[in-house]
N, C-alpha and C positions, 0 to 999 in steps of 0.2 A: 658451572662453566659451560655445561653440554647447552643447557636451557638459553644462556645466550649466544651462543655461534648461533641455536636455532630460530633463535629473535632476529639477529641479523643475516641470515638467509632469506627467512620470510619477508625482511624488511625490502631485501635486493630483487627477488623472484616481486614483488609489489612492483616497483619501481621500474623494472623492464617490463613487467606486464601493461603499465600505464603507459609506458613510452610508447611503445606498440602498437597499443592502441589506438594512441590522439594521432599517430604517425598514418595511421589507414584511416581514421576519420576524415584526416586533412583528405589524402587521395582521390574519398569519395564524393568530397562534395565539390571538386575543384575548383575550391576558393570563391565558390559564394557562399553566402549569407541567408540568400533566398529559395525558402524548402521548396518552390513551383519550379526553380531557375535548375536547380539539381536535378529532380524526377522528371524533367522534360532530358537534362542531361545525360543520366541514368537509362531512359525508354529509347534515347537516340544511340545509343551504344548497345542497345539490346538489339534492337534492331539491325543494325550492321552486321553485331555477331550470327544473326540466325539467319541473314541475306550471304553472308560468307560462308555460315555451314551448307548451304541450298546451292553455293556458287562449287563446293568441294562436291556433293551426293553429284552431283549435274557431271562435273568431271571426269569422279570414278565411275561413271556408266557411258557418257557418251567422250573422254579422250577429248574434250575442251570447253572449254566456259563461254558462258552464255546473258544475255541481257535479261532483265528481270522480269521481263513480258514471259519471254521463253520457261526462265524457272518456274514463272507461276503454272501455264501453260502443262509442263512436263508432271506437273505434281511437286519438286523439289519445294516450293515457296508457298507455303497455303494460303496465307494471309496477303494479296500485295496490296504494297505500302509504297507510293510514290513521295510521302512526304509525312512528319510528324510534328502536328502544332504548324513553327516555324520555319522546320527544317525538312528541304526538299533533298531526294536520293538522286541518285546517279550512278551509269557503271560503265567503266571502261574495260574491255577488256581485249585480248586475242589468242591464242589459242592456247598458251602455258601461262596467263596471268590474267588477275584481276586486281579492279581499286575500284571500291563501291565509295561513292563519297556523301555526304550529307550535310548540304549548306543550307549556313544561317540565312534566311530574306527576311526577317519582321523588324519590327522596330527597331533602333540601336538602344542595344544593351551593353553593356559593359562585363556585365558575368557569362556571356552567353559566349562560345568560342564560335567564329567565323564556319570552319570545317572541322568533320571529323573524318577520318578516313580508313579504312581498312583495305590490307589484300589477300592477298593465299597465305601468308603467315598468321594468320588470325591476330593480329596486333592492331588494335584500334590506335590510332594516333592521330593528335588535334594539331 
């Protein structure tokens, strides 16, 4: 009897482990098809994250946020990056917020989203 409850736990702890994980597969490919369409995806969101951690270091030292010239400039941004592939950055900001943005301009695709955007919450959202 013990042998199978532990058949059917294994069976269950399977089961939600699968779900899981095609649940986060989906998230990261967002809903393309296309492995180039993804990693240009994937790189545009890296991006942003590490343009918004350079937009927080910028802050906690000088008390407000700054355009990406300046990040780079100050040391915060090592790398700048005005644009990835087909997607060009931008940043709004004033002196308690930012929104770095990153729009789509290449061809029309259909997997490819329009904008992605982040601000001082570190939350990328498309």
């Amino acid at each position: 009897m013990g042998r199978v409850f532990g058949l059917i736990g294994l069976m269950i702890a399977l089961f939600v482990g699968s779900y899981i994980y095609m649940q986060q597969a989906k998230s990261v490919s967002q809903g393309t098809n296309n492995p180039r369409a993804a990693a240009d995806i994937t790189g545009v969101k890296m991006d942003l994250i590490h343009m918004a951690q350079a937009e927080r270091a910028y802050f906690a030292r000088e008390n407000h946020y700054a355009s990406l010239e300046d990040l780079h400039a100050a040391g915060d941004l090592v790398v700048l990056k005005d644009h990835r592939d087909n997607y060009g950055y931008s940043v709004t900001y004033n002196d308690t917020s930012f929104r770095i943005t990153a729009t789509y301009s290449g061809p029309p695709a259909a997997q490819m989203p329009a904008t992605f955007s982040i601000t001082e919450n570190m939350e990328v959202e498309n």
